[in-house]
C-alpha positions in Angstrom: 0.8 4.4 19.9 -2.0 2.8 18.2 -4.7 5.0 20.1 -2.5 8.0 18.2 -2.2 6.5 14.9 -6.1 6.0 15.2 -6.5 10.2 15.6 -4.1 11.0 13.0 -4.8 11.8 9.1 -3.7 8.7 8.2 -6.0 6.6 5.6 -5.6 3.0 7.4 -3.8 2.1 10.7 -1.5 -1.1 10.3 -1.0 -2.9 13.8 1.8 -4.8 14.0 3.2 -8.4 15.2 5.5 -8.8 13.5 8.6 -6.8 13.7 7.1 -4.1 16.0 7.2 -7.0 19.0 10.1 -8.6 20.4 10.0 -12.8 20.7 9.2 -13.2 24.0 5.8 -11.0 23.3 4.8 -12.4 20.4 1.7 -14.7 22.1 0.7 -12.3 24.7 0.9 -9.2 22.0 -2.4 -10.4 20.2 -4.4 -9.6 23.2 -3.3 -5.8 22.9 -4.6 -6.1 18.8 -7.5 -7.5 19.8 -8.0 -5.1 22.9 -7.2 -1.9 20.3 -9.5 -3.7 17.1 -12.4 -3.2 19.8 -11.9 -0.3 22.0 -11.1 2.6 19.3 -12.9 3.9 16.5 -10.9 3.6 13.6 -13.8 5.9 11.6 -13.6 5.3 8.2 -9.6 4.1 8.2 -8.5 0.5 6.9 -8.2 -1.3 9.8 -5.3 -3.5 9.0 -3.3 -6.3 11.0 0.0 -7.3 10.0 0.7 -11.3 11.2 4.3 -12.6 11.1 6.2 -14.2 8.5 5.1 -17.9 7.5 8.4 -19.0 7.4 8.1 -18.4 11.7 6.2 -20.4 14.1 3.4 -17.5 15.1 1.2 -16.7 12.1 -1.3 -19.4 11.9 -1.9 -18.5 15.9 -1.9 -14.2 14.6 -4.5 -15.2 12.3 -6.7 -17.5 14.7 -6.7 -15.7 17.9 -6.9 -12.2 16.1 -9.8 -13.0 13.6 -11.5 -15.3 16.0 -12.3 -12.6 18.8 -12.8 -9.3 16.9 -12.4 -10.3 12.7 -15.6 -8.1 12.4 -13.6 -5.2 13.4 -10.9 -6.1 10.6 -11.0 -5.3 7.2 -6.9 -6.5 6.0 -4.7 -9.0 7.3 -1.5 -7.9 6.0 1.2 -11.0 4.9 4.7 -9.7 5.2 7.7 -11.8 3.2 5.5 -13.3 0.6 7.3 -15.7 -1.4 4.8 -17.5 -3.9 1.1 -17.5 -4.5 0.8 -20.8 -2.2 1.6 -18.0 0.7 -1.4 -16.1 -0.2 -3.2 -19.0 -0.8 -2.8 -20.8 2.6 -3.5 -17.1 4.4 -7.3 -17.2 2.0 -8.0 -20.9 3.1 -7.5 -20.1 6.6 -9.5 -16.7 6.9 -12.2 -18.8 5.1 -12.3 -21.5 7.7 -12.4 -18.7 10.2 -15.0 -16.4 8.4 -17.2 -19.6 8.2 -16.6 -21.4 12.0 -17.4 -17.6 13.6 -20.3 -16.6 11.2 -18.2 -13.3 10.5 -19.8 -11.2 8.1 -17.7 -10.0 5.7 -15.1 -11.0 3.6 -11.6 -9.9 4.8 -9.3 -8.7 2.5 -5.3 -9.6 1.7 -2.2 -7.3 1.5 1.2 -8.7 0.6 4.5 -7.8 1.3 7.6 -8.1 -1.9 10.6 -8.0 0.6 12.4 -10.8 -0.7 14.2 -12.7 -4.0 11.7 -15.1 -3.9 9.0 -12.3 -3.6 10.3 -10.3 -6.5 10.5 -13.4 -9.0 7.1 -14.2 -8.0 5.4 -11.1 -7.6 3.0 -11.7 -11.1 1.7 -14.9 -9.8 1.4 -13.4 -6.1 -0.7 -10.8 -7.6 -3.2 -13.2 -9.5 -2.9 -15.6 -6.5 -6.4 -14.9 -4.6 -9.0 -12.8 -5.0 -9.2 -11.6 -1.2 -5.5 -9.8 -2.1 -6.2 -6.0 -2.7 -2.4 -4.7 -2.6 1.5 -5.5 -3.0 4.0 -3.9 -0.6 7.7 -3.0 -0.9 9.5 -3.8 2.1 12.9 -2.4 1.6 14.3 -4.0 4.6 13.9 -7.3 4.3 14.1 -7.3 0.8 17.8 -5.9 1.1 18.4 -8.6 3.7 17.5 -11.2 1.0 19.8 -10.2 -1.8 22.4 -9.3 0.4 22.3 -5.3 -0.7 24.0 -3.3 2.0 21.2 -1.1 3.2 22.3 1.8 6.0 18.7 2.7 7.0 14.9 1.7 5.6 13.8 4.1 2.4 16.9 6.5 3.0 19.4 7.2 0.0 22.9 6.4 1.5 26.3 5.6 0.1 25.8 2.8 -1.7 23.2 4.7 -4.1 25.8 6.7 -5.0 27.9 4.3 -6.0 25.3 2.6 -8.4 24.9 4.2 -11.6 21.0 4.2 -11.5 18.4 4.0 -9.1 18.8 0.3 -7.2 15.4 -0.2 -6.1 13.7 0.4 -9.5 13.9 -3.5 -10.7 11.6 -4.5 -7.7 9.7 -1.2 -7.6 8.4 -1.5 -11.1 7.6 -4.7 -11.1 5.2 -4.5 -8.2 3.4 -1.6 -9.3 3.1 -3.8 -12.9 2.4 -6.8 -11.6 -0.3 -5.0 -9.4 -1.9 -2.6 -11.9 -2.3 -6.2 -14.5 -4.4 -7.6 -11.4 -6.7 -4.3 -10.5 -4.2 -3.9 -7.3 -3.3 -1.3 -5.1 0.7 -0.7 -4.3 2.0 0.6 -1.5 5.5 2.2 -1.2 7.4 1.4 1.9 8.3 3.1 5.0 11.2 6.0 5.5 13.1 5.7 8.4 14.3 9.0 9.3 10.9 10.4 10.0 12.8 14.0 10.9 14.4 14.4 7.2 11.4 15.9 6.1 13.0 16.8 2.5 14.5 13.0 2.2 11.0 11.9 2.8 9.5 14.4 -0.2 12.5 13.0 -2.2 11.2 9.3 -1.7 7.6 10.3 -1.6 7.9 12.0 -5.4 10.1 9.0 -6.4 7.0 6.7 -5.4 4.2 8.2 -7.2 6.6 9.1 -10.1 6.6 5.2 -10.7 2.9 4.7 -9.9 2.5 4.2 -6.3 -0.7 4.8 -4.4 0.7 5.7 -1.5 3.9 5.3 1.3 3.4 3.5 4.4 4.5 6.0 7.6 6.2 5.2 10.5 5.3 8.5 12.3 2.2 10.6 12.3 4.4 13.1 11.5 5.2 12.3 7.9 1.6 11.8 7.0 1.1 15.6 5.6 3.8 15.0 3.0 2.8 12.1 1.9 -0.5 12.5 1.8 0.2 16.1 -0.4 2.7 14.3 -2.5 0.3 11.7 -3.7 -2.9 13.9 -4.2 -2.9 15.3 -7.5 -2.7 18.9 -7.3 -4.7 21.9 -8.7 -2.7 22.2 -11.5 -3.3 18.3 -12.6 -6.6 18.1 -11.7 -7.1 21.1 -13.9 -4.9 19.7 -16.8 -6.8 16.7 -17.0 -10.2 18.2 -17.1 -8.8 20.2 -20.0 -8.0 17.5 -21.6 -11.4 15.7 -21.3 -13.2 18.8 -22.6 -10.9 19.0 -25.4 -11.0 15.5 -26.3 -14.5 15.4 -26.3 -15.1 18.8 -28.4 -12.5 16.6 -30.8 -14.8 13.6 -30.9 -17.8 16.0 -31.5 -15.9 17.5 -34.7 -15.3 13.7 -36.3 -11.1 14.3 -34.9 -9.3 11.8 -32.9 -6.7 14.0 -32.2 -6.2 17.5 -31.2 -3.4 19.6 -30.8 -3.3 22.1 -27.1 -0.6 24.4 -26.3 1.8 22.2 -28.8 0.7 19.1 -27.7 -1.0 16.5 -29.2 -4.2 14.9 -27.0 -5.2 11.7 -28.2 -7.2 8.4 -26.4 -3.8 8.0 -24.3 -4.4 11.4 -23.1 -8.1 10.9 -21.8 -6.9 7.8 -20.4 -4.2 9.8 -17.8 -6.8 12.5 -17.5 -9.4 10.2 -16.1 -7.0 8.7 -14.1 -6.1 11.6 -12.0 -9.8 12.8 -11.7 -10.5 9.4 -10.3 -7.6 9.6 -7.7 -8.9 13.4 -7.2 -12.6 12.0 -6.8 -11.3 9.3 -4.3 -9.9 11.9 -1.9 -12.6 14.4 -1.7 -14.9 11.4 -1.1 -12.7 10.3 2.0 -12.5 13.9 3.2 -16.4 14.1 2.9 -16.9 11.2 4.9 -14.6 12.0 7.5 -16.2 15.2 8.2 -19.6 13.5 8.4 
């Protein structure tokens, strides 16, 4: 599974320990990361691990025995069930420590997981917490588990969305894509379960980026062509937005800062979303280069 995720389009390859691997192979399971980490080219994909919870018995050993023998070969350690910055914090002493003991050259970089209460009410301090964490994570699952919302399958719209008159997840959702953007962040949707419902996926997908997502995590190679199409700003945006610039700019040329377009006022606010979609449009034709390369 990993050699496949490690061919597929996918921008970074998450291999797992936590719950990917049942209890009784939770030691011998590092050798297999470390194994992977050293035998595959990842290319130019994130090569990220995910340890288990610190509320368990196994992630100080994950961390150890992982970074240890092949940290050069990782660039994110991934922290699912964050509950406070001392969670992050404790994860940034101990890949220091490592780092320094094994003369590893690089600085490796923090993701965290907001899959639980604790998570949620803390998620603007988890953010600021350390300056190795580059992204927040929903997990759904976990988080449902935690404030006992009946949950039917992971990212998948069931009966009890029906029954609430608004969207359920949107407390949580917005706050990590706030509390991430006020820290220079990335945020990460989480998985969808039912990686054959192809139009439930686009559904979840859209509902992501409509919030302010980066991305989705995938289960399945298979959903990577949706989501990677549903996040990548498309002709039509990439072409609004450099409208707008070139208006904008002919508008500060004239002495305006304002102009109207179609019916539309453009104003600073406007250059600001322009620029931010020809960033994102920038960042993905830069990947594509140096994947062909």
């Amino acid at each position: 599974m990993i050699a496949k995720a490690v061919r597929s389009d996918a921008d970074a390859v998450c291999i797992d320990l936590e719950d990917a691997v049942a209890r009784d192979q939770k030691e011998s399971s590092r050798k297999n990361v470390v194994h992977a980490l050293k035998a595959l080219d990842f290319g130019v994909r994130t090569r990220i691990v995910r340890v288990n919870a610190l509320d368990t018995m196994w992630t100080y050993r994950d961390v150890v025995d992982v970074v240890e023998t092949s940290g050069a070969f990782v660039d994110v350690i991934m922290l699912p069930k964050a509950r406070s910055a001392a969670d992050v914090q404790f994860l940034d002493l101990l890949l220091t420590q490592i780092e320094a003991r094994c003369g590893i050259g690089k600085r490796i970089g923090i993701e965290a997981q907001i899959e639980s209460a604790s998570g949620f009410l803390n998620a603007p301090q988890i953010a600021a917490s350390s300056t190795r964490l580059e992204g927040l994570i929903f997990g759904m699952g976990d988080y449902a588990a935690s404030m006992h919302m009946p949950l039917a399958s992971i990212g998948v719209e069931d009966e009890h969305d029906a029954a609430y008159p608004g969207h359920r997840w949107h407390a949580v959702l917005h706050t990590i894509v706030a509390a991430a953007r006020a820290n220079g962040l990335r945020c990460m949707d989480g998985p969808f379960a039912n990686y054959r419902d192809e139009a439930g996926l686009v559904k979840a997908a859209r509902a992501a980026r409509a919030m302010g997502f980066d991305g989705k995590q995938c289960i399945h190679p298979a959903q990577l062509a949706i989501v990677n199409q549903t996040f990548a700003p498309s002709a039509s945006e990439i072409e609004w937005a450099r409208r707008v610039v070139a208006q904008y700019e002919n508008a500060v040329n004239d002495g305006r800062g304002a102009v109207g377009s179609d019916g539309m006022m453009i104003d600073a606010a406007n250059l600001r979303m322009a620029h931010t979609t020809l960033r994102a449009a920038g960042a993905l034709t830069m990947r594509d280069l140096e994947v062909k390369q």
